[in-house]
C-alpha positions as CSV (number, residue, x, y, z in Angstrom):
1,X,68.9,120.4,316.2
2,X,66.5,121.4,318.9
3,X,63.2,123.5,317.7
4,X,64.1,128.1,318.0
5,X,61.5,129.8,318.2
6,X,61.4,133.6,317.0
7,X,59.2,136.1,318.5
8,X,58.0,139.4,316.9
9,X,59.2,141.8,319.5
10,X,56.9,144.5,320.8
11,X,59.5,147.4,321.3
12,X,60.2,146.7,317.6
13,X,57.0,146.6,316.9
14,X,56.0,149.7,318.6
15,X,59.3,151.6,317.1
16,X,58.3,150.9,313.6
17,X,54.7,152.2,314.1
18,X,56.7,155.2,315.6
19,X,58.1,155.9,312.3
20,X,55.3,155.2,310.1
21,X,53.5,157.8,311.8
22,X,55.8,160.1,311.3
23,X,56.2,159.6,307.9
24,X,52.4,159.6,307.7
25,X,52.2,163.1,309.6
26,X,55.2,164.7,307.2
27,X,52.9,163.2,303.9
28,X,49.4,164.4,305.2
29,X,51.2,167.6,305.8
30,X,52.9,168.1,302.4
31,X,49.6,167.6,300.7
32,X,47.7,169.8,302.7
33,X,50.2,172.3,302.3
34,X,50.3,171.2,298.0
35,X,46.4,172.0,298.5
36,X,46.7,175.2,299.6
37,X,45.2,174.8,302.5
38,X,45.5,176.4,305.5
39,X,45.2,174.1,308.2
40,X,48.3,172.2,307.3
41,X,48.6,171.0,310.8
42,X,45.3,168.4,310.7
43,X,47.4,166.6,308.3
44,X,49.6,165.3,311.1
45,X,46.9,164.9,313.4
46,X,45.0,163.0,310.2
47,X,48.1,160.8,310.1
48,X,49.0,160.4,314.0
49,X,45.4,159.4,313.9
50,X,45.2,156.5,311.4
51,X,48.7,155.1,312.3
52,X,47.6,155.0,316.0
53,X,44.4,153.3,315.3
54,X,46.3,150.5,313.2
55,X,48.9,150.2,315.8
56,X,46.5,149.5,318.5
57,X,43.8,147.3,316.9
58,X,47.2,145.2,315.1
59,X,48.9,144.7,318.2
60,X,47.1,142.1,320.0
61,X,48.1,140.0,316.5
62,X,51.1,141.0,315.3
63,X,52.8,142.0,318.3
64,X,52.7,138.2,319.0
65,X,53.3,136.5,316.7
66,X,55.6,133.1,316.8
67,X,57.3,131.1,314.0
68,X,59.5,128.6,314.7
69,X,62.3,126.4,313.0
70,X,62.0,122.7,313.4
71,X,64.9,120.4,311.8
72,X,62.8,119.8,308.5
73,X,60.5,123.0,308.5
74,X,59.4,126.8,309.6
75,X,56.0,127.2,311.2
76,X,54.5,130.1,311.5
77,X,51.2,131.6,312.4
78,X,48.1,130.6,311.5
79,X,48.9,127.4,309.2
80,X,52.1,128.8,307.3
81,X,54.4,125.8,307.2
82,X,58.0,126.0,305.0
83,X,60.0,122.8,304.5
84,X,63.8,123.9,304.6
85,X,63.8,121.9,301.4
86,X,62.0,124.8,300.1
87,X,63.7,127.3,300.8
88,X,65.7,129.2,298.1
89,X,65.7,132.8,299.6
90,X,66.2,134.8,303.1
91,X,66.6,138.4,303.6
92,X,65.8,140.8,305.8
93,X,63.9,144.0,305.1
94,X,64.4,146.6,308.2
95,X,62.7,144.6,310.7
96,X,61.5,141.9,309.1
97,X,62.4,138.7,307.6
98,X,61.6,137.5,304.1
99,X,61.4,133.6,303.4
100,X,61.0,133.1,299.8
101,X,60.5,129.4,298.6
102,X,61.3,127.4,295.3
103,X,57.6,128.1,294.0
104,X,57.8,132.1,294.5
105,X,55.9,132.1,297.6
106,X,57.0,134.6,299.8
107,X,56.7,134.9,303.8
108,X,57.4,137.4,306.2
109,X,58.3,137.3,309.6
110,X,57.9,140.9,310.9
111,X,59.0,142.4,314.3
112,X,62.4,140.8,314.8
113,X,64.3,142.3,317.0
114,X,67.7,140.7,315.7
115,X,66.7,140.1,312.3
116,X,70.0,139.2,310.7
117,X,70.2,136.6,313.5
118,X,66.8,135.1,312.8
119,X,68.0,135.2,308.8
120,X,71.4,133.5,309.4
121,X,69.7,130.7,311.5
122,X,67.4,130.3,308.9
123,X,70.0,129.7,306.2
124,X,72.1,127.6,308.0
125,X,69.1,125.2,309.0
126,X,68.0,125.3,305.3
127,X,72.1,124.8,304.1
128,X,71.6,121.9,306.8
129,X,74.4,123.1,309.0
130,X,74.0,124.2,312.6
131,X,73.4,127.5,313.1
């Protein structure tokens, strides 16, 4: 089987952020407006704020990030390496792809912009049977 590798995607990566800063907007609003206070309206600026800083200082990292599935393992960044012996679990959680091992240890591979695809590979390679 010859070597896939799986790329976070940066429209996916970007989308998500979208959403978490609007959830982060609706919540500093709500407790603002729990508070009393009047200026309800800094509380989505307060979390359009922080979201946006995360985003932008994150996305030189995680916006590129690689992993990819050998015949005998899944390498990923930094020094993450799974054998496919290993591998008892895969699921996908919105955009992302959780590898859990025999042990408990758990890896995810976020920003996939297909990750049911990336899953299914994954289980087929671990199952040993093309993907």
């Amino acid at each position: 089987m010859p070597d896939t590798t799986f790329h976070a995607d940066r429209m996916t990566y970007w989308r998500a952020h979208a959403w978490l800063a609007a959830l982060a907007m609706a919540v500093g609003m709500g407790v603002l407006w729990l508070m009393d206070n009047p200026h309800v309206w800094t509380g989505a600026v307060g979390g359009l704020f922080a979201v946006a800083v995360r985003a932008f200082y994150l996305a030189s990292d995680e916006a590129r990030a690689e992993w990819t599935l050998t015949g005998t393992e899944i390498i990923g960044p930094v020094t993450r390496r799974i054998p496919l012996a290993d591998v008892a679990q895969v699921r996908t959680l919105g955009s992302a792809v959780q590898i859990i091992t025999g042990s408990g240890d758990k890896h995810l591979m976020k920003y996939m912009a297909s990750p049911r695809d990336v899953a299914a590979r994954i289980e087929a390679a671990a199952r040993g049977s093309a993907p």
